[in-house]
C-alpha positions as CSV (number, residue, x, y, z in Angstrom):
1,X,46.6,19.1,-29.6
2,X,44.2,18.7,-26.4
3,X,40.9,17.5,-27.0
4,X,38.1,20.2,-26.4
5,X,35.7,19.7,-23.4
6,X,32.5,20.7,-23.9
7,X,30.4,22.7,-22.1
8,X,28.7,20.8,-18.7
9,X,25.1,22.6,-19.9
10,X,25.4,20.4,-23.8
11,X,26.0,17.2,-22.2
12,X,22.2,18.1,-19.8
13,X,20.7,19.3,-22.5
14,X,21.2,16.1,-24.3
15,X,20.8,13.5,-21.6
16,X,17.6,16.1,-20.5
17,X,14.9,14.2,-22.7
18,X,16.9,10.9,-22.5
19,X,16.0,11.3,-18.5
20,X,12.4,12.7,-19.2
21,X,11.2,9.5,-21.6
22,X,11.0,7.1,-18.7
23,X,9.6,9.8,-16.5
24,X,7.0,10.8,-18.6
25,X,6.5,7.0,-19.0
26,X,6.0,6.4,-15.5
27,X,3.9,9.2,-15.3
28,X,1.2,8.0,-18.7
29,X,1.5,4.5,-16.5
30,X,0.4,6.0,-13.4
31,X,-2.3,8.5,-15.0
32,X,-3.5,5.3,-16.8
33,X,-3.4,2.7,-14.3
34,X,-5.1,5.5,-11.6
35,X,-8.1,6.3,-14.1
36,X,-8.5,2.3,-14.2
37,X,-8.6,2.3,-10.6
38,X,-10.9,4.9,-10.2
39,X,-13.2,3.7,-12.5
40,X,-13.6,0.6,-11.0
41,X,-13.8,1.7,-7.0
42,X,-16.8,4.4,-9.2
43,X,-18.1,1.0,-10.4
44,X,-17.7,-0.6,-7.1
45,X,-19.9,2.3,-5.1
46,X,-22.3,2.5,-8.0
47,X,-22.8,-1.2,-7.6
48,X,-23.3,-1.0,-3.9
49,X,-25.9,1.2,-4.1
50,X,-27.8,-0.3,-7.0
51,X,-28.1,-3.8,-4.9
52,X,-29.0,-1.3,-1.8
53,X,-31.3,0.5,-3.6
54,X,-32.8,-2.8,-4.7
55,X,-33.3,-4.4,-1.4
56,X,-35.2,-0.9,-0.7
57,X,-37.3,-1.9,-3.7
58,X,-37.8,-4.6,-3.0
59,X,-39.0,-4.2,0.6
60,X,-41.4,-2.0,-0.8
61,X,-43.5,-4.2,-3.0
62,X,-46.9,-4.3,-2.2
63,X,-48.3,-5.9,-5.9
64,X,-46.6,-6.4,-9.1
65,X,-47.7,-7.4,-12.7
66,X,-45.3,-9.1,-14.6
67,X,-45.0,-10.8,-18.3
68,X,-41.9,-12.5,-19.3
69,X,-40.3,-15.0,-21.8
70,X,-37.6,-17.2,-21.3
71,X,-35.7,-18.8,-24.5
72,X,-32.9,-21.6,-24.1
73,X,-30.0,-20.9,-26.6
74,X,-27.3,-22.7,-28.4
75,X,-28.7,-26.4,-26.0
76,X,-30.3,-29.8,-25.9
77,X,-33.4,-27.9,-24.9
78,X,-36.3,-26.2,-27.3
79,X,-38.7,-25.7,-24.4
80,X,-39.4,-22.1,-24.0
81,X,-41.5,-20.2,-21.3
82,X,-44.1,-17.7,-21.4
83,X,-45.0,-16.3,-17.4
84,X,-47.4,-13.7,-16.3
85,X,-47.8,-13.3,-12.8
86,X,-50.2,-11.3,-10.8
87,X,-49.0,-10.9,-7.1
88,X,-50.4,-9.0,-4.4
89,X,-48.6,-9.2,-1.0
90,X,-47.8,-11.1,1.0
91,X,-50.0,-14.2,-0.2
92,X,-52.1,-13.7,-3.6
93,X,-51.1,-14.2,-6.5
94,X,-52.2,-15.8,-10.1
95,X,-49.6,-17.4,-12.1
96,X,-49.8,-18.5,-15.8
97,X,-47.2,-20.4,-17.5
98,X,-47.7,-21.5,-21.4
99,X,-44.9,-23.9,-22.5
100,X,-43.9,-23.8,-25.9
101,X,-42.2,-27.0,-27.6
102,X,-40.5,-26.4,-30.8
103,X,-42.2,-23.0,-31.5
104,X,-45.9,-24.8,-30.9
105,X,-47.6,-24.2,-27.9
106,X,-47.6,-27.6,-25.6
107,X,-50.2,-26.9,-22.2
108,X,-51.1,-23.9,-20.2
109,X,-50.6,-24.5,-16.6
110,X,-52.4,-21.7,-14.1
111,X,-52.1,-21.2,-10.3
112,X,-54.1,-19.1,-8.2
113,X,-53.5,-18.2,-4.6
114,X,-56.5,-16.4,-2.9
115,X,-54.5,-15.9,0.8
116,X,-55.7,-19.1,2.3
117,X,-56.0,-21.8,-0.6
118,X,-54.0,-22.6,-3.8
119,X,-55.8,-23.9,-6.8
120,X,-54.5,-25.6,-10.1
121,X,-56.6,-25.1,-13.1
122,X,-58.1,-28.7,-14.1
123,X,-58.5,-28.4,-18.0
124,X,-60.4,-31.4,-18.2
125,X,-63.5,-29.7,-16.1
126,X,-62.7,-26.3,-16.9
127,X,-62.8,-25.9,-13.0
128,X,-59.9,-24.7,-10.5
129,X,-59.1,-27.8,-7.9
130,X,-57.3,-27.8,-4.8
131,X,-53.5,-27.9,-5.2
132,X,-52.6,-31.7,-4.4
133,X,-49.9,-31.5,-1.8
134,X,-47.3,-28.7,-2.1
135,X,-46.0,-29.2,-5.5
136,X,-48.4,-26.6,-7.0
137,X,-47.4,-24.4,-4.8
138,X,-43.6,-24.6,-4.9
139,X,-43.5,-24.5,-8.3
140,X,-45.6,-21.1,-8.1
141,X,-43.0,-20.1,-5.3
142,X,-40.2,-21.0,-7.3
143,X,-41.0,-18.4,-10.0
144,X,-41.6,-15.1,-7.1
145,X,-40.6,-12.7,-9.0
146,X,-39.9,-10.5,-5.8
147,X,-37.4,-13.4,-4.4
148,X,-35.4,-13.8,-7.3
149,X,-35.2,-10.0,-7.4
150,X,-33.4,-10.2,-3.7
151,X,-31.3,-13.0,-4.9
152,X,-29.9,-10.4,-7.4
153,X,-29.3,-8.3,-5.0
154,X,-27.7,-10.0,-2.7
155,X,-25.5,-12.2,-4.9
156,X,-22.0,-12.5,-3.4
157,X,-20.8,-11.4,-6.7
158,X,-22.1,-8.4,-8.4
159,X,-20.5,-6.2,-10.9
160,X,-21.4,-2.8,-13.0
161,X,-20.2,-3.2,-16.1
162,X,-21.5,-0.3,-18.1
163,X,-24.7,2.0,-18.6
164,X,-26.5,2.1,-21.6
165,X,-29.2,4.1,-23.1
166,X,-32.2,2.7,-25.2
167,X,-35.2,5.0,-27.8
168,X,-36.6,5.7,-24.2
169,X,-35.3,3.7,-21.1
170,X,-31.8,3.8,-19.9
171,X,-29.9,1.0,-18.4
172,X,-27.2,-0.7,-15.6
173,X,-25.6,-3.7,-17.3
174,X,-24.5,-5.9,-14.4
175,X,-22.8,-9.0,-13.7
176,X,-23.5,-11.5,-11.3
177,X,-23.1,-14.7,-9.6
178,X,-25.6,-16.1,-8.5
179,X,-25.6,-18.0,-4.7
180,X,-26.5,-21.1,-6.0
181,X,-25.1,-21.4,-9.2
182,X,-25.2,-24.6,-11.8
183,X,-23.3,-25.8,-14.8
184,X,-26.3,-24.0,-17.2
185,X,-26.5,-20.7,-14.8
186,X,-22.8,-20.1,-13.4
187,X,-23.2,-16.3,-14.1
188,X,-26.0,-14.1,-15.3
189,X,-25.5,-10.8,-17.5
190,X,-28.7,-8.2,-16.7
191,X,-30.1,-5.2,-17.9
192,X,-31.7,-3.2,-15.0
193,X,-34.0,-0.2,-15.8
194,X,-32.6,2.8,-14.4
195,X,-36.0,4.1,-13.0
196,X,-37.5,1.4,-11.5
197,X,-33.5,-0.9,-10.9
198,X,-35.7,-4.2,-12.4
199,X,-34.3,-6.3,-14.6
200,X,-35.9,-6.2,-18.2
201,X,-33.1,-8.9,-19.8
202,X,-31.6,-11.8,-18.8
203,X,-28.7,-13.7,-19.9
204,X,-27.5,-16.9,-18.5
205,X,-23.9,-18.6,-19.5
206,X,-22.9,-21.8,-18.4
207,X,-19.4,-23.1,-16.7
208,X,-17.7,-22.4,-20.4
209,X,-18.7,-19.0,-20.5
210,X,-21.7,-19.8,-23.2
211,X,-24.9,-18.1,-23.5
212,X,-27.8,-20.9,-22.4
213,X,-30.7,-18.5,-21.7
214,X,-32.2,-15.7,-22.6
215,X,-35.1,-13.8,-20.6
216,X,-37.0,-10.9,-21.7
217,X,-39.2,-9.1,-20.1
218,X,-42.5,-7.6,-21.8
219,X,-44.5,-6.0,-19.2
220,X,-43.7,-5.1,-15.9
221,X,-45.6,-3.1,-13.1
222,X,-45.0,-2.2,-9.7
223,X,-47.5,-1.6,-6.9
224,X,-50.5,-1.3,-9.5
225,X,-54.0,-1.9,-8.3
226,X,-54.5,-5.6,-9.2
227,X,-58.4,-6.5,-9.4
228,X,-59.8,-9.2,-6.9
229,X,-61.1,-11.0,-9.3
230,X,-57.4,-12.4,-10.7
231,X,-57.1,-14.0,-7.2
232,X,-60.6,-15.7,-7.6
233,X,-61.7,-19.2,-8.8
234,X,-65.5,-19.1,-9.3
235,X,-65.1,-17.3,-12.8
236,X,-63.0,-19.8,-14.1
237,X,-59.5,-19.3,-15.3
238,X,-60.8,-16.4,-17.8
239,X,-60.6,-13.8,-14.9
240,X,-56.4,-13.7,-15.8
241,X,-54.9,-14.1,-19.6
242,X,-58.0,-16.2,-20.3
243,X,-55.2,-18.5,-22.0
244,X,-57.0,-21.8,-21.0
């Protein structure tokens, strides 16, 4: 007895989702893999403009007051930093730094640039002196808030990793490697406030990918009217935080 052929149409309606499962595989691959991509080239331009909005910022500073804390974490180190820094452009400025040694408060150091002269406050006379040499004044240099600000944005790496939203700011969290990086600061992880694209947190991680640092920032203004009197010596060093 002859063997019955089936019908051509059974055999491609059987084979028909045998032939679609890698298609629509392909296809969920694709769909995936192309939301991924655009996602990150969104990133990408949202990250360009941040750092170009920042250098805008930036260029636009004409005073700032600013209060911060930096923490070491998980380290050798239990030296912690409080800054506030007055700074009126290009060349006044007041700088006081309390450093904190196991939790205890261990000297107050304060800096004031009046546009022609820096002074170091002298605790011992309770007067302001002439900065000896330049040390006073690189150290003051070395914590511009403005030029740290430009080195964020103009890191070689710099990445948006999300945006987040607080009980009343909302944030860019970034990524970024900094120019001149070290084994305790190889990348930095940094929450930027949408409105004014400053950073208000900072974390540092070392070579290992472990969190050394942490700075927070408590007060920050831009372009406010600083008094005159912050970038003066005859009152003494009680014309600033009066910390002294």
């Amino acid at each position: 007895m002859p063997a019955k052929i089936a019908p051509r149409g059974i055999f491609m309606v059987l084979r028909l989702p045998l032939l679609l499962l890698p298609l629509l595989g392909l296809l969920c691959a694709l769909g995936f893999g192309g939301w991924r991509l655009h996602r990150a080239l969104s990133h990408a331009d949202s990250a360009a403009e941040i750092r170009q909005d920042m250098r805008e910022r930036i260029d636009g500073l004409a005073s700032y007051h600013a209060r911060f804390k930096t923490v070491p974490v998980g380290g050798e180190s239990n030296v912690a930093y409080s800054v506030e820094i007055w700074k009126e452009m290009p060349g006044r400025y007041r700088l006081e730094m309390t450093t904190y040694e196991e939790g205890k408060q261990a000297h107050v150091v304060v800096v004031v640039a009046d546009g022609e002269q820096v002074y170091l406050y002298d605790p011992a006379s309770g007067d302001f002196l002439p900065a000896a040499g330049s040390l006073a004044e690189a150290e003051a240099a070395a914590l511009a808030l403005e030029d740290y600000w430009r080195s964020i944005s103009e890191a070689p790496s710099f990445r948006l990793l999300s945006e987040e939203s607080g009980s009343r700011h909302h944030y860019y969290c970034v990524e970024m490697i900094p120019a001149d990086p070290h084994r305790y600061r190889v990348s930095e992880r940094l929450w930027l406030e949408k409105s004014t694209l400053m950073p208000v947190r900072i974390e540092s991680f070392d070579a290992s990918g472990r969190l050394t640092q942490v700075t927070v920032f408590e007060l920050l203004q831009l372009n406010p009217a600083l008094e005159t009197t912050l970038f003066s010596v005859d009152g003494g060093a009680a014309s600033g935080g009066g910390r002294p």
